[in-house]
LUMPAGU-819081 format. One record per atom (N, C-alpha, C): residue number from 0; x, y negated, z; atom name. Coordinates in Angstrom, 2 decimals, padded with zeros to 5 digits, always signed. Each point is the difference from the previous one (the first is absolute). Layout:
N
NUM; X; Y; Z; CA
...
//
This chain:
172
0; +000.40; +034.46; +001.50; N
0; -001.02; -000.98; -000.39; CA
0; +000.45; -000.80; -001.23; C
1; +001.11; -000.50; -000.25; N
1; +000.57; -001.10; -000.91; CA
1; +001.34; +000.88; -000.83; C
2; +000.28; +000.82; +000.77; N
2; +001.21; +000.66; -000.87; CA
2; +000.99; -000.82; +000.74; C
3; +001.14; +000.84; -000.83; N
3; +001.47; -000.70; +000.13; CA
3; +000.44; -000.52; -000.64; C
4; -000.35; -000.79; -001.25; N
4; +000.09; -001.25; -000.99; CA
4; -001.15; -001.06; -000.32; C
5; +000.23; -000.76; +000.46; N
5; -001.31; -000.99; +000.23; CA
5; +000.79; -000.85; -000.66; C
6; -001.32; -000.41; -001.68; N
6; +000.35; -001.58; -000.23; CA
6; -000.55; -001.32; +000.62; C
7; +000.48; -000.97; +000.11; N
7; -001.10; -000.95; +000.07; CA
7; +000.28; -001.46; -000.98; C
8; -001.20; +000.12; -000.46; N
8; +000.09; -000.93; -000.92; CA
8; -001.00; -001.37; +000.33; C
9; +000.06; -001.20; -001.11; N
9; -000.98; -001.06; -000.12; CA
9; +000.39; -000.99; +000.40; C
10; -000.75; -001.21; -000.12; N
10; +000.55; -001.49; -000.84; CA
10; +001.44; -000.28; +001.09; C
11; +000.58; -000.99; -000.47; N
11; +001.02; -000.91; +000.42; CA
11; -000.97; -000.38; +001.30; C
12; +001.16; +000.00; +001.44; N
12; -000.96; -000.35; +001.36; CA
12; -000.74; +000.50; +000.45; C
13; -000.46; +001.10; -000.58; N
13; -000.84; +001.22; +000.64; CA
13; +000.40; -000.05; +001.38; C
14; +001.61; +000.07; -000.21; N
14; +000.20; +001.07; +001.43; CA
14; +000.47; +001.00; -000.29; C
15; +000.32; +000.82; -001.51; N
15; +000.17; +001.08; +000.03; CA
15; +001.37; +000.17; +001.00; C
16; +000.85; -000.53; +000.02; N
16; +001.45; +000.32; +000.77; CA
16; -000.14; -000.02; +001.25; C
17; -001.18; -000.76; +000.92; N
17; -000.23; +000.10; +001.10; CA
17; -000.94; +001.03; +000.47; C
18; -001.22; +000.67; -000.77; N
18; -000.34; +001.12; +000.06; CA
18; +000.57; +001.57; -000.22; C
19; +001.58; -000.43; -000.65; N
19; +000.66; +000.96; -000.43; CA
19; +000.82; -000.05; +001.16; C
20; +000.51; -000.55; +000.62; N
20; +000.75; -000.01; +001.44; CA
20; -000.33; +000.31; +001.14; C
21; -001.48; -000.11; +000.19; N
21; -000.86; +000.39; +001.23; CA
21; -000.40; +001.29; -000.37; C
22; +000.05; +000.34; -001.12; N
22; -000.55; +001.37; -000.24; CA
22; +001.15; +001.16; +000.05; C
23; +001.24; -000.40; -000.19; N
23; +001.43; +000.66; +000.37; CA
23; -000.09; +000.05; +000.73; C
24; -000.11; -000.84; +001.05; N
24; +000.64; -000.30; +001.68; CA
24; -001.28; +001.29; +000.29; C
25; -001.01; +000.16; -000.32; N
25; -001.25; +000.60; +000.64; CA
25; +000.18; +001.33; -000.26; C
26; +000.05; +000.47; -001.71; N
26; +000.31; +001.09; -000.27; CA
26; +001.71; +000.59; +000.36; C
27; +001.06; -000.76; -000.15; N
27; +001.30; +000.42; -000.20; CA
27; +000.73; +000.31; -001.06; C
28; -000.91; -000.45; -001.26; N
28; +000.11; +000.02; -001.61; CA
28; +001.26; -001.13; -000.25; C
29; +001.08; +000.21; -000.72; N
29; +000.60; -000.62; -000.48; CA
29; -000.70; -001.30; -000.93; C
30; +000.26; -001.48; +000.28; N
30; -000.84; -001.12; -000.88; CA
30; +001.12; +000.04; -001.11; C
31; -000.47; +000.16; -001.61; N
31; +000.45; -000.71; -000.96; CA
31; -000.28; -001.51; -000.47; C
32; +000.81; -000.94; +000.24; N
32; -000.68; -001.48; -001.07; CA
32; +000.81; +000.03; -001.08; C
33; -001.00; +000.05; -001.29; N
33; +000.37; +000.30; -001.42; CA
33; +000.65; -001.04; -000.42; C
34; -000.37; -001.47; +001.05; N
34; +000.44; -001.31; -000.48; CA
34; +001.88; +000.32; -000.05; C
35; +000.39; +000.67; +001.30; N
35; +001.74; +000.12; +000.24; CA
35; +000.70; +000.72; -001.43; C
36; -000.83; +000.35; -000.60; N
36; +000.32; +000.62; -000.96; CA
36; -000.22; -000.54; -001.86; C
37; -000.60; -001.00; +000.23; N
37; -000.88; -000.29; -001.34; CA
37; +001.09; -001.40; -000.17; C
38; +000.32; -000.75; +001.19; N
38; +000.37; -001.37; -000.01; CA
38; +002.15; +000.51; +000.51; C
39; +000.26; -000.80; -000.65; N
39; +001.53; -000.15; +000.26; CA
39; +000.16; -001.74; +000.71; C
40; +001.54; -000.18; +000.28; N
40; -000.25; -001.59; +000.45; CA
40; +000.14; -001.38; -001.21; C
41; -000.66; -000.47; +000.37; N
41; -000.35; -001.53; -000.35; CA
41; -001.54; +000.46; -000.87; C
42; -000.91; +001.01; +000.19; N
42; -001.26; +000.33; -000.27; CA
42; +000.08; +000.25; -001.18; C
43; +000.90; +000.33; -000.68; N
43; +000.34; +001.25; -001.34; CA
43; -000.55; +001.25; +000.27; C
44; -000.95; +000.43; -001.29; N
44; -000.10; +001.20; +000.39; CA
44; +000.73; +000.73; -000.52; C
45; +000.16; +001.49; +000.72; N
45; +000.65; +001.44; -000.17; CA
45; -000.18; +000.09; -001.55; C
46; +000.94; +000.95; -000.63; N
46; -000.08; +000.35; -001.22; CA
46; -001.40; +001.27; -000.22; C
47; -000.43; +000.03; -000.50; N
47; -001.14; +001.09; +000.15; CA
47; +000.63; +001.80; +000.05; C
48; +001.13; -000.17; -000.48; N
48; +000.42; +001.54; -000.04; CA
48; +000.28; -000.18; +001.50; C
49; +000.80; -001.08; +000.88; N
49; +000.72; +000.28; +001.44; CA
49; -001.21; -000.15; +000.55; C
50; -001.25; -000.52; -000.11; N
50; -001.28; +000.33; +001.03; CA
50; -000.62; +001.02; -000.24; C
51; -000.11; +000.38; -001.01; N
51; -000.67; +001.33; -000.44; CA
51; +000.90; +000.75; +000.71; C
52; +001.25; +000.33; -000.40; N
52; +001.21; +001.58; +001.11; CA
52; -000.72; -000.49; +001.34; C
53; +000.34; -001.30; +000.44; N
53; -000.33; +000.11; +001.69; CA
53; -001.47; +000.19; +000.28; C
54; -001.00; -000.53; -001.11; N
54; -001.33; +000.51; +000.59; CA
54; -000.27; +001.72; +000.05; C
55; +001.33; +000.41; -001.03; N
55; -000.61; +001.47; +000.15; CA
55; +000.28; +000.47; +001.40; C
56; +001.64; -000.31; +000.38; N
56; +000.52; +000.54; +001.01; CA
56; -000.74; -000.13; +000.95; C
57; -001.09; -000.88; +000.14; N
57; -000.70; +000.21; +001.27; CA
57; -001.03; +000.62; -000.22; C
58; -000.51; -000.13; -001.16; N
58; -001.43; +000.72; -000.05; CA
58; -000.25; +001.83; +000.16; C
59; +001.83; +000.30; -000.03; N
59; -000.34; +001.41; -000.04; CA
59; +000.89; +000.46; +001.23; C
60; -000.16; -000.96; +001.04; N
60; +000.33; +000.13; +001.55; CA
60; -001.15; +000.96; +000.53; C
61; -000.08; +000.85; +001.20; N
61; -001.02; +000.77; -000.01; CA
61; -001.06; -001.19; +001.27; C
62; +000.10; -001.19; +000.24; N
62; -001.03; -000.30; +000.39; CA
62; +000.48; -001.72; +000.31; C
63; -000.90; -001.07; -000.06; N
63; +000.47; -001.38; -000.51; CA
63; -001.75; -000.61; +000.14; C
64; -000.05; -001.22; +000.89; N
64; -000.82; -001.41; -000.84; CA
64; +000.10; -000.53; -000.64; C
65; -000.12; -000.69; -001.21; N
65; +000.43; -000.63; -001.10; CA
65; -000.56; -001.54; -000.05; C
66; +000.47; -001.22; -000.02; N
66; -001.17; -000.89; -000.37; CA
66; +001.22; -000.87; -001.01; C
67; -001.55; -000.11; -000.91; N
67; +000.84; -001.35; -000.88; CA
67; -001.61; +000.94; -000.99; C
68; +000.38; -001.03; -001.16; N
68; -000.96; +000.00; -000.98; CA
68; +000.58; +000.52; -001.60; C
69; +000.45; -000.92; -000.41; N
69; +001.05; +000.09; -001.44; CA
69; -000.85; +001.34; -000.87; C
70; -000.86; -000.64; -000.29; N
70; -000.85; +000.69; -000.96; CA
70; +000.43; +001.05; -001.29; C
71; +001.38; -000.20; -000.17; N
71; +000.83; +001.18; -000.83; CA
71; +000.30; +000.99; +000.33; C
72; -000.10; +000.26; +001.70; N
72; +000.40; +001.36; +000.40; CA
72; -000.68; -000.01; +000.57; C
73; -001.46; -000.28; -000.23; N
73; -001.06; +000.81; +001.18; CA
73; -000.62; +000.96; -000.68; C
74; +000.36; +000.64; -001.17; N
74; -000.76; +001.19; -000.72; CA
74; +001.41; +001.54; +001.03; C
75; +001.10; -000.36; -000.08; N
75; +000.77; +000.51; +000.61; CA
75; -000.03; +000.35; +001.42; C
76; -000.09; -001.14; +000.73; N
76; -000.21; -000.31; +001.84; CA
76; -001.58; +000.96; -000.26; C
77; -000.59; -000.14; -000.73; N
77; -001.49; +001.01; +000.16; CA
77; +000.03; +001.60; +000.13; C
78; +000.96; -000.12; -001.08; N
78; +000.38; +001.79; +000.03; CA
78; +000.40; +000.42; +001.18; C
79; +001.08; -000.71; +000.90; N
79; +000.59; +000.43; +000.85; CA
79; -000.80; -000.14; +001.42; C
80; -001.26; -000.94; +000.19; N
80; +000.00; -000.32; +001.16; CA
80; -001.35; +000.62; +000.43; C
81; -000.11; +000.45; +001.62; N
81; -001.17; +000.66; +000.37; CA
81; -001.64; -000.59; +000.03; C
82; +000.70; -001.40; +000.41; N
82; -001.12; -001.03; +000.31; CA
82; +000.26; -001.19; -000.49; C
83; -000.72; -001.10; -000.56; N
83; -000.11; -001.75; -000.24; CA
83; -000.64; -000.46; +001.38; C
84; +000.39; -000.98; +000.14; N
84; -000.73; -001.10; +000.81; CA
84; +000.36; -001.23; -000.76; C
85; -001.45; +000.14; +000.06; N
85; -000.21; -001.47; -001.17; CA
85; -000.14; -001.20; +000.82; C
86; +000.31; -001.20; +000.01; N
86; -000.19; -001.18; +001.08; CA
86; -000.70; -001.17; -001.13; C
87; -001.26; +000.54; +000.05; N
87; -001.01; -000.77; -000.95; CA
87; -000.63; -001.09; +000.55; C
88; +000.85; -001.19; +000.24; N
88; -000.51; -001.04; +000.91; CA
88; -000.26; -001.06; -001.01; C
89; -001.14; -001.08; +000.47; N
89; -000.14; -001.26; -000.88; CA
89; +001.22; -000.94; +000.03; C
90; -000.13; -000.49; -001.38; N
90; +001.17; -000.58; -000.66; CA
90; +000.41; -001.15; +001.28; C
91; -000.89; -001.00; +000.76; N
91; +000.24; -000.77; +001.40; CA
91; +000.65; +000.60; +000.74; C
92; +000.21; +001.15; +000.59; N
92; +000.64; +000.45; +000.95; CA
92; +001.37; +000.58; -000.55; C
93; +000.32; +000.27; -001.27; N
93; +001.26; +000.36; -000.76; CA
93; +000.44; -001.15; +000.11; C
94; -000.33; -000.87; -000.80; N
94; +000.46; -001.85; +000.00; CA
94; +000.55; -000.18; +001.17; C
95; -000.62; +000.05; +001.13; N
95; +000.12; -000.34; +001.49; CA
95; +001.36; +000.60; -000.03; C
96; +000.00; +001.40; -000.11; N
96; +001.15; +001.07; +000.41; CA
96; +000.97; -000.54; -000.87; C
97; +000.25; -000.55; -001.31; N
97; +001.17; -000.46; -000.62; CA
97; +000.39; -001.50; +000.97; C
98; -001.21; -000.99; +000.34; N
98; +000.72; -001.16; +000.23; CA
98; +000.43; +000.31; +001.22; C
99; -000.09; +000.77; +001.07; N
99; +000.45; +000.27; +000.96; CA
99; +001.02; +000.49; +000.09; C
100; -000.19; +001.15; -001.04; N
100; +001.85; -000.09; +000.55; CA
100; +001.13; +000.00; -000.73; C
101; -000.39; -000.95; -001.19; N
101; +000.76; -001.15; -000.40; CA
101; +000.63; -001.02; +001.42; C
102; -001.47; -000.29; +000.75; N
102; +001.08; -001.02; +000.97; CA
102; +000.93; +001.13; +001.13; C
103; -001.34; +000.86; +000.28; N
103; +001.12; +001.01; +001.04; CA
103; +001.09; +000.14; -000.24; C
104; +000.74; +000.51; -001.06; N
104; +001.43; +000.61; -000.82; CA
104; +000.21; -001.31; -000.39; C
105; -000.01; -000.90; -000.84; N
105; +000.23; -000.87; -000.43; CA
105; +001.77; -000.27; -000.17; C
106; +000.61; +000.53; -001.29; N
106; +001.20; -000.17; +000.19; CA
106; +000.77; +001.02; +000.65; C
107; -000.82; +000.63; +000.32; N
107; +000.95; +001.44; +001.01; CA
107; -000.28; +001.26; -001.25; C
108; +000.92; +000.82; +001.13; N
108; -000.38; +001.60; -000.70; CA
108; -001.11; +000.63; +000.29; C
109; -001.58; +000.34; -000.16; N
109; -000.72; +001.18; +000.39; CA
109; +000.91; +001.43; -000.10; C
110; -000.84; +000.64; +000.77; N
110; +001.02; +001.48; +000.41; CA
110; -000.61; +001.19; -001.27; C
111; -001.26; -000.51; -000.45; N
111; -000.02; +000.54; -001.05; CA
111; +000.16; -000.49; -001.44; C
112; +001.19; -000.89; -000.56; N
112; +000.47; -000.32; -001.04; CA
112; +001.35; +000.31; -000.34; C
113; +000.27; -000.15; -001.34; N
113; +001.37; +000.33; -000.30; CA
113; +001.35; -000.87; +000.93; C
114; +000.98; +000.06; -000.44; N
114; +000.74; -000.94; +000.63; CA
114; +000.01; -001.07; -000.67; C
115; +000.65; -000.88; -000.14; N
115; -000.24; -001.78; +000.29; CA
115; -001.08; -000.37; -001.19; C
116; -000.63; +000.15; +000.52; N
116; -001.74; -000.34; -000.25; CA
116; -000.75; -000.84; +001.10; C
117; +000.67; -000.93; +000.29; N
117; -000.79; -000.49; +001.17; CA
117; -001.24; -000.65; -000.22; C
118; -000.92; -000.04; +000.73; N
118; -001.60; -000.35; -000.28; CA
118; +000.27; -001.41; -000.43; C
119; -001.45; -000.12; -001.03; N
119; +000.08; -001.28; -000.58; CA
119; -001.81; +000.05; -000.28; C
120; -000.02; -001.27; -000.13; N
120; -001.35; -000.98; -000.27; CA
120; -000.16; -000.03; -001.85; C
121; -000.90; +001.03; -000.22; N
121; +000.04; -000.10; -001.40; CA
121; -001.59; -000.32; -000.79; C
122; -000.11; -001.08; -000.68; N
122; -001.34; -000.41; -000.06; CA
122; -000.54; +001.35; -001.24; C
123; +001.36; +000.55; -001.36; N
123; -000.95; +001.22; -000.63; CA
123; -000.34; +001.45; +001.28; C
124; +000.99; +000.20; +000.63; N
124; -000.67; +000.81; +001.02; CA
124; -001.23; -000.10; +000.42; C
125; -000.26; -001.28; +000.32; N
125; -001.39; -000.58; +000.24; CA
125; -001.05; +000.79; -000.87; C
126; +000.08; -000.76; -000.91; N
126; -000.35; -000.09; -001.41; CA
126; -000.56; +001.92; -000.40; C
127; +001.13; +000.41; +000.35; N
127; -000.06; +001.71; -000.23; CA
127; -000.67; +000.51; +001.09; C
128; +000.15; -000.05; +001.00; N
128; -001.05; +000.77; +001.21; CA
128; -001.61; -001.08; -000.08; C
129; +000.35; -001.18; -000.29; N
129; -001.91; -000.28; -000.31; CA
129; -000.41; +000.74; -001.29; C
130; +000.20; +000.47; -001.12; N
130; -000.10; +000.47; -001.06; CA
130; -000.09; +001.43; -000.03; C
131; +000.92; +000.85; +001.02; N
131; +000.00; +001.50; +000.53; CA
131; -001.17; +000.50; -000.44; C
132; -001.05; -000.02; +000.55; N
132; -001.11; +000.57; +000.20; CA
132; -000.25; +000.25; -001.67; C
133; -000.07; -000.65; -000.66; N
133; -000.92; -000.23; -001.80; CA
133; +001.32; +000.76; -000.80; C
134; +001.32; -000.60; +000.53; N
134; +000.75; +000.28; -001.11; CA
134; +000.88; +001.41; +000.20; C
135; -000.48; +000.63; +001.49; N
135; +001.01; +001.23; +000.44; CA
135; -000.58; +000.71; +000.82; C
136; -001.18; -000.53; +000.65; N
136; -000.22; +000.93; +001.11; CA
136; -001.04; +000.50; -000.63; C
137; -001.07; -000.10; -001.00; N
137; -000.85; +000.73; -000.08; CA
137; +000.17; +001.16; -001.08; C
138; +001.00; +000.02; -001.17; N
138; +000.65; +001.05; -000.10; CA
138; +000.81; +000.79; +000.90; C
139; +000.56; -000.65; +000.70; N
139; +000.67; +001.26; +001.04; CA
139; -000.83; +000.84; +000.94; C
140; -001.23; -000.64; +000.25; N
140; -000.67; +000.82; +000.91; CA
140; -000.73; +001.12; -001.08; C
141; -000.35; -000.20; -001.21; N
141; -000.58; +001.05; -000.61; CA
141; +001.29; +000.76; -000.79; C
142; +001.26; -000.60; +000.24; N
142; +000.75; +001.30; -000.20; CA
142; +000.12; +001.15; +000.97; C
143; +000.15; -000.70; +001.07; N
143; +000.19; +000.51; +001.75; CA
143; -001.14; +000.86; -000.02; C
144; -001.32; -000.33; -000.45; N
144; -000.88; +000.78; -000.03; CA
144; -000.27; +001.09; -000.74; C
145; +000.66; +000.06; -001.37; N
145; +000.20; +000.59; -000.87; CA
145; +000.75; +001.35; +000.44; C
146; +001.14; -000.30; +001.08; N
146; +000.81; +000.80; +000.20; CA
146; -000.19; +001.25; +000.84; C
147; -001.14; +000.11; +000.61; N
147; -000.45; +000.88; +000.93; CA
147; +000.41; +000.33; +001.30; C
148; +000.93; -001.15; +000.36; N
148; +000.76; +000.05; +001.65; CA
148; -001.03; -000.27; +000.47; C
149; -000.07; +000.09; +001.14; N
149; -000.72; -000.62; +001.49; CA
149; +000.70; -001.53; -000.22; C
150; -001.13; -000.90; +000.82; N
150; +000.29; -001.44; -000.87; CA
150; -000.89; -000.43; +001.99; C
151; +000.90; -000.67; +000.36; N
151; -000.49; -000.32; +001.31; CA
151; -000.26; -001.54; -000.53; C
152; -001.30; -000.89; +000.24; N
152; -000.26; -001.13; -000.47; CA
152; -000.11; -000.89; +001.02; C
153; +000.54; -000.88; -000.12; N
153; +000.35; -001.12; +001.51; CA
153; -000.90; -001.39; -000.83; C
154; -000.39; -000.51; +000.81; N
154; -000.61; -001.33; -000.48; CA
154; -000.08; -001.10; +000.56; C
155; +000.92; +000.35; +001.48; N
155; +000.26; -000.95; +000.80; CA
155; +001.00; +000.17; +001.00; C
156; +000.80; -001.18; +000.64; N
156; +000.78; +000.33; +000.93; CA
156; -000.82; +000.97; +001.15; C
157; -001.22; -000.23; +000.16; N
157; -000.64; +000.57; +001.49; CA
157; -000.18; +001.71; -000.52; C
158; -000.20; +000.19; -001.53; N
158; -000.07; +001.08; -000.39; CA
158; +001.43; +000.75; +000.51; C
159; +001.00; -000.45; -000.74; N
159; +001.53; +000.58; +000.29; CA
159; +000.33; +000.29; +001.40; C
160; -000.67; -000.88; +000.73; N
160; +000.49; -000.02; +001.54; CA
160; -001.30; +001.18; +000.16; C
161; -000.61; +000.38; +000.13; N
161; -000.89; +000.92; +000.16; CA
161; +000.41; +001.45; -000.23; C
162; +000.92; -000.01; -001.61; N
162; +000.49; +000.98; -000.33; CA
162; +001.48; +000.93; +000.53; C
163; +000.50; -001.35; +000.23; N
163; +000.86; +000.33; +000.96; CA
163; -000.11; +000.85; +001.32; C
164; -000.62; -000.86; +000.50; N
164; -000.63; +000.64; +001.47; CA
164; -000.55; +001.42; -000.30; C
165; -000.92; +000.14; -001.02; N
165; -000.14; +001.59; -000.70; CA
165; +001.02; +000.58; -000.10; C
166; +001.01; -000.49; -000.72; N
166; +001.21; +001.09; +000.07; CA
166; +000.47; +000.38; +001.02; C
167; +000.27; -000.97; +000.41; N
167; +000.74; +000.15; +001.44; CA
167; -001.11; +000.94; +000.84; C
168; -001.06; -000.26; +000.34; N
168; -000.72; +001.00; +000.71; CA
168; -000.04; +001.95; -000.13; C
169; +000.41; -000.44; -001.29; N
169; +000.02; +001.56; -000.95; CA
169; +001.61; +000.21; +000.21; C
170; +000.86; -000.09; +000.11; N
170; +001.21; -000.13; +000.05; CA
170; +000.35; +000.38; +001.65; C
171; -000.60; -000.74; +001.04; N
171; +000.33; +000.55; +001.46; CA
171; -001.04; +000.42; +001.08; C
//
């Protein structure tokens, strides 16, 4: 149904990392977070040649979820992957998903970030996931579209949870 490389992409707070974890646990797909890889500690990023080697090394694994966004290697992550799931939710419920778990993590490690990156309260983060939609998401979806994958379109948490349960139904 989805293949054995599934990206999932879309705004900051989507969810993509939590739809990418339920969908491992469901399928048995190895989860990639692009974030462990993009960010080093004290929130430096990777040099672009050391994320580029490690984004290849996974991308030409014979089967992987992927989530993160980073709009420089999604012409790449396209070539390689069977299916998108896009998590095309209104900019309120992304917002929601950043201030939340800003307090959830708050100061800790998430399990999908680099190492000492601990979560933080950032008002341009803000700033960048209210703006997503105009300044990133609506080119990416007509690249995504452009690309001729299967493009699974989510538009809500009740959607994702729906889809899930699809997989999973198809799956056992």
């Amino acid at each position: 149904m989805l293949g054995q490389r599934i990206l999932v992409i879309g705004c900051s707070g989507s969810g993509k990392t939590t739809l990418s974890v339920k969908l491992g646990a469901i399928s048995g797909l190895p989860v990639i977070h692009l974030d462990k890889f993009f960010w080093k500690p004290g929130w430096v990023l990777a040099a672009r040649e050391e994320f580029d080697a490690a984004l290849q090394a996974e991308l030409e694994k014979p089967a992987w979820i992927m989530d993160g966004n980073y709009k420089g290697s999604l012409p790449r992550r396209l070539e390689y992957c069977d299916t998108v799931v896009y998590l095309d939710y209104p900019r309120r419920v992304c917002l929601w998903g950043v201030v939340t778990r800003a307090v959830k993590f708050h100061g800790q490690m998430r399990p999908d970030m680099g190492e000492g990156c601990p979560e933080r309260f950032d008002w341009s983060f803000l700033k960048y996931t209210w703006n997503f939609e105009k300044e990133h998401g609506r080119a990416t979806k007509e690249f995504v579209k452009k690309s001729g994958k299967p493009v699974v379109w989510l538009r809500s948490r009740r959607e994702a949870e729906k889809f899930l349960e699809a997989v999973r139904q198809s799956l056992h």
